[in-house]
N, C-alpha and C positions, 0 to 999 in steps of 0.2 A: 552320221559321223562316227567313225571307227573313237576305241577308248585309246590307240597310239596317238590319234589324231588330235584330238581333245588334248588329252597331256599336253604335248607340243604347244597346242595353243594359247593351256594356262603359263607356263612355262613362260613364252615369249610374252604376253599380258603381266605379270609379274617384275618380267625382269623391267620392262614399259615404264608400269607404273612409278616408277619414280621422277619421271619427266624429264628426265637425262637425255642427252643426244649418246645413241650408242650406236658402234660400227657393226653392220650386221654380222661379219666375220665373228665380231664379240659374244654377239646373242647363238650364234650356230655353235661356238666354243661349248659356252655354258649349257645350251638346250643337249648337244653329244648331235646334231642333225648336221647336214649341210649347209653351204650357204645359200641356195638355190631354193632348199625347202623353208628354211626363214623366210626367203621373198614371197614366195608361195603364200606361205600364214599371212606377212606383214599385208600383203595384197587383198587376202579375205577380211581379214581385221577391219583393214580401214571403212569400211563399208557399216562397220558399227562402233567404231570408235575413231574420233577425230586423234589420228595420225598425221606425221607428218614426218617427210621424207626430204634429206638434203643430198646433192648430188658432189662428188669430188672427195676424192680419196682424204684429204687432210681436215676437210670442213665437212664431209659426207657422213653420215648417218641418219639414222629415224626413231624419233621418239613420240611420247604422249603429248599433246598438247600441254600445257602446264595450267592451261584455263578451263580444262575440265575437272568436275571432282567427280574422281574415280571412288565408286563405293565399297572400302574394302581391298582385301586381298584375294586375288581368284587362289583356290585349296587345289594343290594337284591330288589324286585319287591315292595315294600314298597315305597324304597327310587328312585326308578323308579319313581314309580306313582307322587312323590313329586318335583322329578327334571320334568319330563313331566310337570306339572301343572305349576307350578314356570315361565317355559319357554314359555307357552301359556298366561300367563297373562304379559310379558314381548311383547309379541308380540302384545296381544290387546294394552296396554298401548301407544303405537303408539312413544315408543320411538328411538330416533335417533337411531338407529342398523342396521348391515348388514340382510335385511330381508333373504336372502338365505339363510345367517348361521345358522341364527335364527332355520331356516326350516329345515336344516341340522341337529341342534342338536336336536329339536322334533324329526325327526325321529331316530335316534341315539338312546337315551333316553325313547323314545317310545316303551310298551311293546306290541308284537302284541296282535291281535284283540282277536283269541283266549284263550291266558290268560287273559285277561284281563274280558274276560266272565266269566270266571272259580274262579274268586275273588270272 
């Protein structure tokens, strides 16, 4: 899976996650992609997250189930990059903190090396 692709997908998971019925039009808006290629995603998605899809322009849209708990927010590679940073200048700063946690969450947080080329 390419890292445009990914994006894309945290992106539509996110916007999801609130368990809202949203028009895909809506999510294609927000993600800047097509509406074609939202189907595409919503399609892969569902295969791992209980989706659900209504048909009809005025009552039509697809959202999360509302009876799952979702764990979390998916981090697009943006906000990756900002929480890694964030986290490494808390660790210079030599403040009072658990430093293994610290390390724990850089790597958490941390996108690997090869996306991270590919920015």
């Amino acid at each position: 899976m390419d890292l445009k692709y990914s994006s894309i997908t945290a992106d539509i998971i996110n916007i999801l996650s609130d368990c809202k019925l949203h028009k895909m039009q809506e999510i294609a808006d927000k993600v800047e992609v097509s509406e074609r290629t939202v189907r595409k995603h919503i399609q892969s998605l569902s295969y791992r997250y209980p989706i659900q899809t209504f048909c009809g322009n005025k009552n039509g849209g697809v959202k999360l189930d509302e009876n799952y708990l979702f764990q979390g927010k998916i981090r697009s590679n943006d906000e990756l990059q900002i929480i890694e940073q964030a986290l490494r200048l808390l660790q210079k700063s030599g403040a009072d903190v658990d430093q293994k946690l610290l390390e724990s969450l850089i790597n958490d947080y941390t996108l690997p090396k090869d996306k991270k080329e590919s920015l």
